[in-house]
C-alpha positions as CSV (number, residue, x, y, z in Angstrom):
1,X,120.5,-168.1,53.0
2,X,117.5,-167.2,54.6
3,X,119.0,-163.6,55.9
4,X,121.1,-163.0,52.7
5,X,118.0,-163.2,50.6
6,X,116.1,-160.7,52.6
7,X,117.8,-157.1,52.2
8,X,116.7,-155.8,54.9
9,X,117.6,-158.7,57.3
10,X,121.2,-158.8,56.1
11,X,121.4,-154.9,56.4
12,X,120.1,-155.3,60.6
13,X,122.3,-157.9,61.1
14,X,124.8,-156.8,59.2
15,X,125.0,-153.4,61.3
16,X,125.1,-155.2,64.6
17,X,128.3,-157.5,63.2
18,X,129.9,-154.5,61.8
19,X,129.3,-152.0,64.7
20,X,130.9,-154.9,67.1
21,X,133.8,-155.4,65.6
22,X,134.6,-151.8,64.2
23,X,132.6,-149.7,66.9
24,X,132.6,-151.7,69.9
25,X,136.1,-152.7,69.4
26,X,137.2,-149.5,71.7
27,X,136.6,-151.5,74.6
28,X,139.8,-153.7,74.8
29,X,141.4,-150.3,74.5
30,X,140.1,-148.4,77.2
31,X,142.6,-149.1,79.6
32,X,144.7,-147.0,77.0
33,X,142.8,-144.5,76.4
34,X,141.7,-143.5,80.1
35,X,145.2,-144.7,81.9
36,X,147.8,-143.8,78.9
37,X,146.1,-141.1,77.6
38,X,144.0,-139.3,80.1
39,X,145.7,-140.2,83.2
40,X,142.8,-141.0,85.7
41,X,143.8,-144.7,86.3
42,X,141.7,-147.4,87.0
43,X,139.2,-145.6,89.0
44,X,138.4,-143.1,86.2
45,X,138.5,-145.7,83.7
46,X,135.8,-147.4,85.7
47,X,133.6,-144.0,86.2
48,X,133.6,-143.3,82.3
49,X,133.0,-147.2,81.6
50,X,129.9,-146.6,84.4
51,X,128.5,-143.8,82.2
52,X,128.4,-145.5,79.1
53,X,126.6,-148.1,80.8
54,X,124.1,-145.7,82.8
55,X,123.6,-143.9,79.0
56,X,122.6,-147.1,77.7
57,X,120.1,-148.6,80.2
58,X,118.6,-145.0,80.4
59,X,117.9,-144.8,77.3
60,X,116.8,-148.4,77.3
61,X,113.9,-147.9,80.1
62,X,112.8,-144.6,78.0
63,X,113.0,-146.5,74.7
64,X,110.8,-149.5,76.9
65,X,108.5,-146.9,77.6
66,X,107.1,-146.1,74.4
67,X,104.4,-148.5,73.6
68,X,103.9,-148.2,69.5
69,X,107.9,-147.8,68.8
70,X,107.9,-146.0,65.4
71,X,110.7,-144.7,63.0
72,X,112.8,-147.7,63.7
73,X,114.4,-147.2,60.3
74,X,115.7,-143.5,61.0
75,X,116.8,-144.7,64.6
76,X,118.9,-147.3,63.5
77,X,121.0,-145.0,60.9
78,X,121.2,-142.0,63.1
79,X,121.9,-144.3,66.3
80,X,124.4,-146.1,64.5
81,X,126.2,-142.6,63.2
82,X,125.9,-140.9,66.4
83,X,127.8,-143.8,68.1
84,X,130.2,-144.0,65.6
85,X,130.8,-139.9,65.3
86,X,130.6,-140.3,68.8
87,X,133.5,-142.6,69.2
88,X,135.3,-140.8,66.4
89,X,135.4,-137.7,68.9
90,X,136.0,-139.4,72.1
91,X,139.8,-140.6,70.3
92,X,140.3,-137.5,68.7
93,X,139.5,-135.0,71.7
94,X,140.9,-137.5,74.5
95,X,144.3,-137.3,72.3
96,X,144.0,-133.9,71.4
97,X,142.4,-131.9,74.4
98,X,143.0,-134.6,77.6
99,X,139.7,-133.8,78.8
100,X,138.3,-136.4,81.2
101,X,135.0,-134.2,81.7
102,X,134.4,-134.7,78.1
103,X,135.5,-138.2,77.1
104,X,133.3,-139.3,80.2
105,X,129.8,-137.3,78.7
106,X,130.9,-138.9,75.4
107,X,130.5,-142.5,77.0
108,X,127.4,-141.3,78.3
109,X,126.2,-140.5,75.4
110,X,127.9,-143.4,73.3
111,X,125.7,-146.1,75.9
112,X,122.7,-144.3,74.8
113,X,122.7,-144.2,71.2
114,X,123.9,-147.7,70.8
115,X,121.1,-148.5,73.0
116,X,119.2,-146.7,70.2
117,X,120.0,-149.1,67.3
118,X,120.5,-152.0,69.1
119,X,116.7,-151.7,70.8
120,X,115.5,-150.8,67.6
121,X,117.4,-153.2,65.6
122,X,116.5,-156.4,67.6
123,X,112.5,-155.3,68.0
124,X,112.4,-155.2,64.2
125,X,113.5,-158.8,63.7
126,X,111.7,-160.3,66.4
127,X,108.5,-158.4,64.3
128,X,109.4,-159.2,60.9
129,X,111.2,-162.8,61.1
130,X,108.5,-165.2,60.4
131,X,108.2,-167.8,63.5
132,X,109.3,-171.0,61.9
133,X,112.8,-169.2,61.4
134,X,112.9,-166.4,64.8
135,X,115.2,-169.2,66.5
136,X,117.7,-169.2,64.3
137,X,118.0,-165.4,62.9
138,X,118.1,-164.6,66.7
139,X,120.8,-166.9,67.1
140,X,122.9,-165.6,64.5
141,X,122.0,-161.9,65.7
142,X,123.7,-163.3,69.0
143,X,126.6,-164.3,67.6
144,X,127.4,-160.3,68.0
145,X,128.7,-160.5,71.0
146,X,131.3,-162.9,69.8
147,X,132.5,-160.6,66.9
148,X,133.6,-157.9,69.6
149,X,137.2,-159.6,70.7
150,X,137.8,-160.2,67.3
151,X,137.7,-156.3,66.9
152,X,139.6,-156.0,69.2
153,X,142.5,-157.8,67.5
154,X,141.7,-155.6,64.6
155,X,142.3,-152.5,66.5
156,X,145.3,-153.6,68.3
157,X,147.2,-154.4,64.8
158,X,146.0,-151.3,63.5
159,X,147.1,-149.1,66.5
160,X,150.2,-150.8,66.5
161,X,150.8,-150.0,62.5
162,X,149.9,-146.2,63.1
163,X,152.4,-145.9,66.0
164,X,153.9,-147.2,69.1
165,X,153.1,-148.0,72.6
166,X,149.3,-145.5,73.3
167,X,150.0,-142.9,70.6
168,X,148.4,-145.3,67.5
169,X,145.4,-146.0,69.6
170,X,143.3,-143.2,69.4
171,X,143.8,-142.9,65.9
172,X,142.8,-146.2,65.1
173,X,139.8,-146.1,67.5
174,X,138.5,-142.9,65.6
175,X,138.8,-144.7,62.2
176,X,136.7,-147.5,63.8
177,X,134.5,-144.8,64.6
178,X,134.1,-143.0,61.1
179,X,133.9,-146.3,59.5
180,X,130.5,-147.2,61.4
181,X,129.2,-143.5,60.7
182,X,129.4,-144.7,57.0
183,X,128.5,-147.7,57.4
184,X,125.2,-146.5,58.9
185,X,124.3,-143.8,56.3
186,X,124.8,-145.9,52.9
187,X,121.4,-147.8,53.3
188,X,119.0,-144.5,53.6
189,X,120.5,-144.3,49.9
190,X,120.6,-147.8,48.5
191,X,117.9,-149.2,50.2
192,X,114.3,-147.7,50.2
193,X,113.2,-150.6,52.5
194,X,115.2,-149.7,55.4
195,X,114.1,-146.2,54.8
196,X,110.0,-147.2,55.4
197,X,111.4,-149.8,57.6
198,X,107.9,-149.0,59.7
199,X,105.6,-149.8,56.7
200,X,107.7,-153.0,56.4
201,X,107.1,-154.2,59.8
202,X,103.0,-153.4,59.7
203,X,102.8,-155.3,56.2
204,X,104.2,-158.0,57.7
205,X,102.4,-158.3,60.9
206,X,99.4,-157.8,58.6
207,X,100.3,-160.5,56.6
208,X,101.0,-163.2,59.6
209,X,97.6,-162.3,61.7
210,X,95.7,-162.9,58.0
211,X,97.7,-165.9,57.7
212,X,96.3,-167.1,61.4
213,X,93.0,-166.6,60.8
């Protein structure tokens, strides 16, 4: 109750739900997409999975850097479209083009915006939840990781309604993709809080140090 009352709570943690089980739902089908598809086997599965993951804590120890984070609204939306157009474009090009050059700088960059929203996503809870409830939001923010296999599922069933064996995969991994892009992009219209998502957080910090004293 306590998140679904709050817009901009159920928009944060709605992102990270949706983006695991639509965006993040790829995974399960990389053995496809880099064995099937691409032909590089195992070993260039594993490289392209290692870039994603060298994107993401890159960005993570750059993001860690910055000491007064700002413009956490914007980097949520745009780091949730990126990954989403992103993953749109590794499917398409990895069907269409084969290029394992490509598809591999595409995980790169696919580990570093989602380290974009994620970082900025779970900094502006921890601000904003008010103490008595942190445990608990936090929790349910956790329960992302949980969502993902699920996805998973959804991806497989789709893949396999689109076509048989590999060739459904990449379009239903690019349709994952596009769906998250929008996903992303509706709340900069519809929600005016997510938009001064800064201002949100420094009223409420504000609010709890008056509060303390």
């Amino acid at each position: 109750k306590f998140i679904i009352g709050n817009s901009v709570f159920a928009f944060l943690i709605a992102t990270t739900f949706f983006n695991s089980f639509f965006g993040m739902s790829y995974i399960p089908m990389m053995p496809v997409i880099a064995v099937d598809i691409l032909k590089v086997g195992a070993d260039g599965q594993g490289v392209m999975m290692g870039f994603g993951g060298i994107g993401a804590l890159g960005m993570t120890l750059f993001l860690g850097r910055i000491k007064n984070l700002r413009y956490r609204g914007q980097m949520i939306v745009l780091g949730s479209a990126c990954f989403g157009l992103s993953l749109a474009a590794l499917a398409v090009t990895s069907e269409q083009l084969g290029s394992y050059p490509l598809a591999t700088l595409l995980m790169f960059a696919m580990g570093a915006v989602s380290s974009v929203y994620m970082i900025s996503i779970m900094s502006s809870l921890q601000l904003m939840v008010p103490d008595q409830m942190r445990g608990r939001v936090m929790g349910f923010y956790g329960m992302t990781w949980s969502i993902m296999p699920l996805g998973g599922m959804y991806v497989g069933a789709l893949a396999g309604a689109f076509g048989d064996g590999s060739t459904g995969v990449p379009t239903a991994v690019a349709i994952g993709g596009v769906m998250v892009a929008l996903f992303a992009v509706g709340p900069v219209f519809l929600n005016k809080d997510v938009r001064n998502l800064d201002a949100l957080i420094e009223s409420r910090q504000a609010a709890g140090m008056s509060k303390s004293k």
